[in-house]
Steps between C-alpha positions, in 0.01 A plus 500: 500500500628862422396797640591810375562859732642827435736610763286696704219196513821278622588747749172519656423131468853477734355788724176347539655197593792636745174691660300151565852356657527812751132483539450112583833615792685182395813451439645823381798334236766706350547464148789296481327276753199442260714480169677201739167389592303502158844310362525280758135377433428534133823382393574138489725374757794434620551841600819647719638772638788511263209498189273730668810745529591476116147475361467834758860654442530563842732313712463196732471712800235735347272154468585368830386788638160519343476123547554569894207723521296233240604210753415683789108543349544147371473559129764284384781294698862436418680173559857406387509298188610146630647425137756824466519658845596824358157558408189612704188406350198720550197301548074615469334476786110429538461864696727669166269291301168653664672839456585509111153370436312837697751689335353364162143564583632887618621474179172428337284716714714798409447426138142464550470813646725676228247327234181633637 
């Protein structure tokens, strides 16, 4: 499916949505911490923190520090990879599951509203 926006439809479509997140006083993510997130969950896995970093271009640190605060709400976990211990693998979790779904249907309401 394709939809089609001019920039300023986009713009409020992203408002609209950031303004249901506030609203709904959940968790308030930064941006890197949902472009983690969304990856994380709609890409297929494996995922690490050495691939988040370079699909990202940020550096390890700036992903283990987002995937503290994640942890800490329980949106995804980390475990060592048991088959090259170098890596950390970043795992879903049912509760980051749960999240990325409302998010969708924010998603969707927003664009409801923008089409009526």
């Amino acid at each position: 499916m394709s939809v089609t926006l001019r920039p300023a439809e986009a713009l409020r479509l992203w408002q609209q949505t950031s303004l249901a997140q506030v609203r709904h006083g959940g968790l308030d993510l930064t941006m890197r911490q949902a472009a983690i997130l969304l990856t994380v969950y709609l890409d297929p896995p494996p995922h690490t923190v050495r691939g988040l970093a370079a699909r990202l271009g940020v550096t390890k640190p700036v992903i283990t520090r987002a995937l503290d605060t994640m942890g800490a709400a329980k949106l995804v976990s980390r475990r060592r990879d048991e088959t090259d211990r170098r890596n950390v693998l970043v795992k879903r979790t049912v509760e980051g599951a749960l999240y990325v779904e409302q998010f969708g249907d924010t998603v969707i309401a927003a664009g409801r509203e923008l089409a009526t």
